[in-house]
PLY file of the C-alpha trace (Angstrom):
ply
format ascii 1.0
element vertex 302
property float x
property float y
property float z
element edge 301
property int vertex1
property int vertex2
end_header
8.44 -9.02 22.73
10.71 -10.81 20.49
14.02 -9.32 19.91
16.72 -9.63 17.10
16.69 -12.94 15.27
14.39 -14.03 17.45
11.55 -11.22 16.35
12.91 -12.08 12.87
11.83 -16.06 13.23
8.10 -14.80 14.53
7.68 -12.37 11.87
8.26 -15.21 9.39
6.19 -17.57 11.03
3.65 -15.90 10.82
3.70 -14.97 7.63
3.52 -18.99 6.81
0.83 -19.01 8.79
-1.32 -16.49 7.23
-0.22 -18.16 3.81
-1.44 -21.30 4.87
-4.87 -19.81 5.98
-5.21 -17.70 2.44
-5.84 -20.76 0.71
-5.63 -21.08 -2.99
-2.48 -22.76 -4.55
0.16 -23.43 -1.76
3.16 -21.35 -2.30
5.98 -23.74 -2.36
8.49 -23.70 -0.47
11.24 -21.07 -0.23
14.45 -22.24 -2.53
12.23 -24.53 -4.69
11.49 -23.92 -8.19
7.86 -23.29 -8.75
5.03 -20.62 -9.38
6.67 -16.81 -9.10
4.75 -16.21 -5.75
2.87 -12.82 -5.19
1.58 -11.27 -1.51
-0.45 -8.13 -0.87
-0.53 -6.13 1.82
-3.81 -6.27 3.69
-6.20 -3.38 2.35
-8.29 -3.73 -1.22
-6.14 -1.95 -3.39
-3.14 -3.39 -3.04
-5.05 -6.78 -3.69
-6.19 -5.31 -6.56
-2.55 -4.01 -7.67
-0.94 -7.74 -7.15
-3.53 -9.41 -9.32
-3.03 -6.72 -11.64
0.53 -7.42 -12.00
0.46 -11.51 -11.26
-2.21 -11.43 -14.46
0.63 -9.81 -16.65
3.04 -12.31 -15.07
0.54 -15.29 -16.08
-0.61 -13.93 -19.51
3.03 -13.84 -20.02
3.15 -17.46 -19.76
4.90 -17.91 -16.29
3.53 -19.75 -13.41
2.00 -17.78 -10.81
0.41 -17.92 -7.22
-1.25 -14.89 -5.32
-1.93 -14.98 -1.63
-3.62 -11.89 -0.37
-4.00 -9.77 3.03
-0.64 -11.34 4.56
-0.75 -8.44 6.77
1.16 -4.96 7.19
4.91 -3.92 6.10
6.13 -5.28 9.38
5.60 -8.49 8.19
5.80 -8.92 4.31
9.01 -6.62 4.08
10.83 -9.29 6.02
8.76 -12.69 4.11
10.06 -11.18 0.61
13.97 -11.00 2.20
13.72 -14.17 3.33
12.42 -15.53 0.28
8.96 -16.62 2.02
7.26 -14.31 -0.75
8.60 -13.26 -3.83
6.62 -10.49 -5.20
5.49 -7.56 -3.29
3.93 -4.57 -5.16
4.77 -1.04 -2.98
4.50 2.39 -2.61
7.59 4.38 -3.56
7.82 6.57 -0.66
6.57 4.37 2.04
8.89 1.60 1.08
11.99 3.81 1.12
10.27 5.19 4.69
10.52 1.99 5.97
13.18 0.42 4.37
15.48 3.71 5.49
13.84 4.77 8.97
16.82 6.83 10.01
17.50 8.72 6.59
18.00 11.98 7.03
15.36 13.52 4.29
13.71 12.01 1.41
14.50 12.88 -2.25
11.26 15.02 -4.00
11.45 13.41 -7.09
10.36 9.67 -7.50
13.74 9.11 -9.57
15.82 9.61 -6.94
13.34 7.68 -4.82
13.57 5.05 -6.82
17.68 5.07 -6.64
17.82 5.06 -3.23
15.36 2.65 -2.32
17.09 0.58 -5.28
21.01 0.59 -3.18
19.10 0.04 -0.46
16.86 -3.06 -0.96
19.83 -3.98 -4.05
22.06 -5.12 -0.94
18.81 -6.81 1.00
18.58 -9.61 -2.26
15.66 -7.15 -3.30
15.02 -5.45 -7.16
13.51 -2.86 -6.62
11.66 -2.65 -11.11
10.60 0.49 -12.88
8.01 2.47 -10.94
4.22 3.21 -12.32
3.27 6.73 -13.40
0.01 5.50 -10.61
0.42 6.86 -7.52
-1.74 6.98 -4.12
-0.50 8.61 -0.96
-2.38 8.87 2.58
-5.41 10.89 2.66
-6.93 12.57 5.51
-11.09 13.32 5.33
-13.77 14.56 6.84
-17.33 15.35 6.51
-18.24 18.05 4.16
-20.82 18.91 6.60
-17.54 19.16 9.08
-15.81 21.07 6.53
-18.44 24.05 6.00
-19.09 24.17 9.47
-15.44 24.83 10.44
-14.48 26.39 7.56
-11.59 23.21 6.82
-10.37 22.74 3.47
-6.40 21.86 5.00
-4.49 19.68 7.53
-3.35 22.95 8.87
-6.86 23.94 9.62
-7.28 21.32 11.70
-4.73 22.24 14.76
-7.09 24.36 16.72
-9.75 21.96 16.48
-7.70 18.47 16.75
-7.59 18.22 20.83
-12.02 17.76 20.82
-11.81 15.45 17.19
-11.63 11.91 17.13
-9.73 10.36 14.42
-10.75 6.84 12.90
-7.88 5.00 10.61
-5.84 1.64 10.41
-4.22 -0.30 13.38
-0.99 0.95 12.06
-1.58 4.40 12.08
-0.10 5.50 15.56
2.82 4.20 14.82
4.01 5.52 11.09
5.71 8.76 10.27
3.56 9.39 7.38
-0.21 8.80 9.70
-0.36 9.97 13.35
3.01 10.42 14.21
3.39 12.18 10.97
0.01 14.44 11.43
1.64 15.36 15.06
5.27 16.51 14.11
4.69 18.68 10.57
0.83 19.64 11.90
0.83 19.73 15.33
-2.11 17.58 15.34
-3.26 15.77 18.85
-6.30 13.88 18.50
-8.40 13.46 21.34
-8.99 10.69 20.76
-7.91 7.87 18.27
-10.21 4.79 17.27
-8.92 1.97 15.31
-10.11 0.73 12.09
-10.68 -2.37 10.72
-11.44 -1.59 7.20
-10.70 1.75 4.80
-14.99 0.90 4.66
-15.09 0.81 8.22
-13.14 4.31 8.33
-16.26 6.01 6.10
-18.55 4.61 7.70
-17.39 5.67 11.35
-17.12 9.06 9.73
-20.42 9.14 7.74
-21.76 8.17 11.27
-20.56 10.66 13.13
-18.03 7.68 15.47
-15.21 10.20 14.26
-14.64 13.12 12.89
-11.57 12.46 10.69
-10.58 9.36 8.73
-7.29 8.23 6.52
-8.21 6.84 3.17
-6.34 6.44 0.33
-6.06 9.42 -2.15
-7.15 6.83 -4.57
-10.36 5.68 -3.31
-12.75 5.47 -5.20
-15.50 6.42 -2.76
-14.15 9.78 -2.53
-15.95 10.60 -5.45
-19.20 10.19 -4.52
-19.56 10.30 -0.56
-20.21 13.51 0.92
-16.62 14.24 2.38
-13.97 16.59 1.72
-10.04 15.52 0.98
-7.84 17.71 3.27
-4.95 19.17 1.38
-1.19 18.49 2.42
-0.24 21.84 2.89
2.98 20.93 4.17
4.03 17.95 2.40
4.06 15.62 4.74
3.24 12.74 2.01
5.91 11.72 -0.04
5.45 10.35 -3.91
4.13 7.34 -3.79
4.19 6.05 -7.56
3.68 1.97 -7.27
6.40 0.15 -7.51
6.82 -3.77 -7.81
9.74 -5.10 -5.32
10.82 -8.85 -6.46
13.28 -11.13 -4.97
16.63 -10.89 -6.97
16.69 -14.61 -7.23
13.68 -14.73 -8.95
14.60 -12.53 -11.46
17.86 -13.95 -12.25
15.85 -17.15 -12.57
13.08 -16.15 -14.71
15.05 -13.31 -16.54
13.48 -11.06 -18.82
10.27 -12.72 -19.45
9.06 -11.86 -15.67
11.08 -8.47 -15.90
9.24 -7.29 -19.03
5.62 -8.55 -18.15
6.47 -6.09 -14.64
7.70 -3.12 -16.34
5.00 -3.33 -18.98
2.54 -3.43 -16.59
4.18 -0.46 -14.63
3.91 1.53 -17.70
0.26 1.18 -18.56
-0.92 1.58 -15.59
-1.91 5.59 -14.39
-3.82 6.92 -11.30
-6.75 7.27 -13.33
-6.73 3.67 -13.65
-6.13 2.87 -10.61
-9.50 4.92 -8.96
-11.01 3.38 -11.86
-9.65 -0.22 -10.82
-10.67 0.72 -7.09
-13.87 1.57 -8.09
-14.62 -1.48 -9.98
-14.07 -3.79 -6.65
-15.42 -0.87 -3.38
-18.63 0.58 -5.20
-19.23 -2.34 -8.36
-18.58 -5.61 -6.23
-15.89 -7.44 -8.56
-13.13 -9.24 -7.02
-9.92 -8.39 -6.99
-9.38 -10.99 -10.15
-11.98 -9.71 -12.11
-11.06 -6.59 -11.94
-7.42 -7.03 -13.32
-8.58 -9.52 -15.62
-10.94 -6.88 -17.54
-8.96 -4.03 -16.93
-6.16 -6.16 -19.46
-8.80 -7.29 -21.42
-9.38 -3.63 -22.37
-5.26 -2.80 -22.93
-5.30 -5.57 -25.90
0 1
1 2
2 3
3 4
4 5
5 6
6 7
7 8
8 9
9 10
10 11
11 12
12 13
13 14
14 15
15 16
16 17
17 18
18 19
19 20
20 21
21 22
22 23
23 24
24 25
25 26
26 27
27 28
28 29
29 30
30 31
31 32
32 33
33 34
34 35
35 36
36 37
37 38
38 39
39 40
40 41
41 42
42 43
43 44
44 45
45 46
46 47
47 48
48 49
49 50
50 51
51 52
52 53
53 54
54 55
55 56
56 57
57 58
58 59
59 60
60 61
61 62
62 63
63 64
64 65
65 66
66 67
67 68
68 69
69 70
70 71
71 72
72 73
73 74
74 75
75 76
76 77
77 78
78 79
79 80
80 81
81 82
82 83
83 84
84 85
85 86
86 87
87 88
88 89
89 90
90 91
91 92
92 93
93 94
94 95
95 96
96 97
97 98
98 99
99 100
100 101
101 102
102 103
103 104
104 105
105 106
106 107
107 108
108 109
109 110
110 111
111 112
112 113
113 114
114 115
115 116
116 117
117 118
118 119
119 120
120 121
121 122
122 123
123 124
124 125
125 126
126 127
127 128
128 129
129 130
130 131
131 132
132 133
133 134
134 135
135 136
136 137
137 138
138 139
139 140
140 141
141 142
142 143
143 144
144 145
145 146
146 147
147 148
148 149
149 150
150 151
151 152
152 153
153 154
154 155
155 156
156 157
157 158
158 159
159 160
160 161
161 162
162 163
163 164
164 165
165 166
166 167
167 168
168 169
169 170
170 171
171 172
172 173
173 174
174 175
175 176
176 177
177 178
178 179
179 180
180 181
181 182
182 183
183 184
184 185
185 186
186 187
187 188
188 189
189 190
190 191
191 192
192 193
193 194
194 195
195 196
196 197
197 198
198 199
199 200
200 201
201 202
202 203
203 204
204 205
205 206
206 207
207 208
208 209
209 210
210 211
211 212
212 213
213 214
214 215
215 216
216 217
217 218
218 219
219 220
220 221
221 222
222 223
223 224
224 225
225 226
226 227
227 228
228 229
229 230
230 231
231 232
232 233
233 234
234 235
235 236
236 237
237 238
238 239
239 240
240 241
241 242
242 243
243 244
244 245
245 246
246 247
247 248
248 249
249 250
250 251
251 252
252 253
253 254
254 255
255 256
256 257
257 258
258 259
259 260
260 261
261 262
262 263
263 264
264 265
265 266
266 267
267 268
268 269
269 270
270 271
271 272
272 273
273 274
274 275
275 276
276 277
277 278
278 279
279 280
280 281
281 282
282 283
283 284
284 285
285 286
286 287
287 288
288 289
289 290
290 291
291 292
292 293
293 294
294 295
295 296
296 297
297 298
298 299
299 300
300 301
């Protein structure tokens, strides 16, 4: 593996890469002056969140581009410091998580969050706007078939049980403090064994099916709501707050000013949980695109 600089050069390669295979409008080149451009992380929603916030953007007259699924933290954290990307939408306490790895304990409340993971990405050529009263965290499921069986309604219910369970969630998952690694240290939960999913779709379907017997989704998805699975509280609080925050390349805000600042902060302030299961829903269980379903959900805030 790449080390240093050098791991620094592959991360960003590939991140051209992936732009170039998204299609669309070509993003131009870092430095130049041209469209404001937006990348999502690759699950639904946060395709969903970008286009909501690159519509406000465009509505607000500015040029825009979106490319979507560029892949995981690991890579678009770096693209937006190097100025490959120049709008990422986030997740308050996963980007301070990752942006501060050896901090010694997160703030509780999402302002002091947000202050903190402001200094931090502030000195990284990163503004860190106004966070959204919308927030999803990790969720952990299973089968409400599972969960009447074993009596589970908690995470903490699950220790006893975790060594014969199978858990189902994204590539990623092994390796982040608020997933596995996460589920082992405040739970004491050891899987026996771990499958990895391609899809949050995939996850409820491996579940529904019986492949595994727990599954991370978002607290946000929509298809909680009406497949027959139980959310597991957080009894211990391993998820932080995780209101949405847009992250946006301090350049690119001196150079557009307050026209891009204000369409982003609006946006931040309309938008509410309830809108965002609502968004989700629009695009996992009513088939819209990404697009369409920021596009109407604006329609419907004039």
């Amino acid at each position: 593996m790449p080390t240093g600089r050098g791991a620094l050069r592959a991360v960003l390669a590939a991140v051209l890469v992936a732009l170039a295979a998204c299609g669309g409008t070509p993003a131009p080149a870092p430095g130049q002056d041209g469209t404001i451009r937006f990348a999502s992380y690759d699950f639904p929603e946060n395709q969903i969140l970008v286009e909501v916030y690159a519509e406000a953007v465009r509505r607000a007259g500015l040029p825009v581009s979106v490319q979507h699924g560029i892949g995981t933290r690991e890579v678009v954290s770096p693209a937006l410091q190097q100025g490959v990307v120049d709008v990422v939408v986030d997740y308050l306490g996963t980007a301070l998580v990752f942006a501060r790895p050896g901090f010694p304990r997160l703030p509780a409340a999402p302002d002091e969050m947000h202050a903190v993971l402001t200094r931090t990405m502030g000195g990284r050529g990163v503004d860190v706007l106004t966070p959204s009263s919308a927030e999803d965290q990790n969720g952990f499921v299973v089968t409400a078939a599972f969960a009447a069986e074993h009596g589970v309604r908690t995470l903490s219910d699950l220790a006893p049980l975790s060594p014969q369970l199978v858990f189902g969630g994204p590539p990623e998952c092994p390796d982040r403090p608020l997933c596995l690694l996460g589920l082992e240290e405040v739970y004491d939960l050891r899987f026996g064994d771990v499958l990895s999913m391609p899809t949050r779709a995939a996850t409820l379907e491996a579940l529904l099916s019986g492949q595994v017997d727990v599954g991370m989704l978002e607290t946000t998805d929509a298809r909680l709501a009406v497949a027959p699975v139980v959310l597991l509280a957080d009894d211990r609080g391993l998820q932080p707050r995780e209101n949405v925050v847009p992250m946006v390349r301090a350049e690119v805000t001196d150079r557009w000013g307050d026209r891009l600042r204000t369409a982003l902060d609006q946006t931040s302030a309309a938008l509410d949980t309830e809108d965002l299961v609502e968004l989700n829903r629009a695009v996992e269980l009513d088939g819209r695109t990404p697009a369409e379903a920021a596009a109407t959900w604006w329609d419907r805030q004039s």
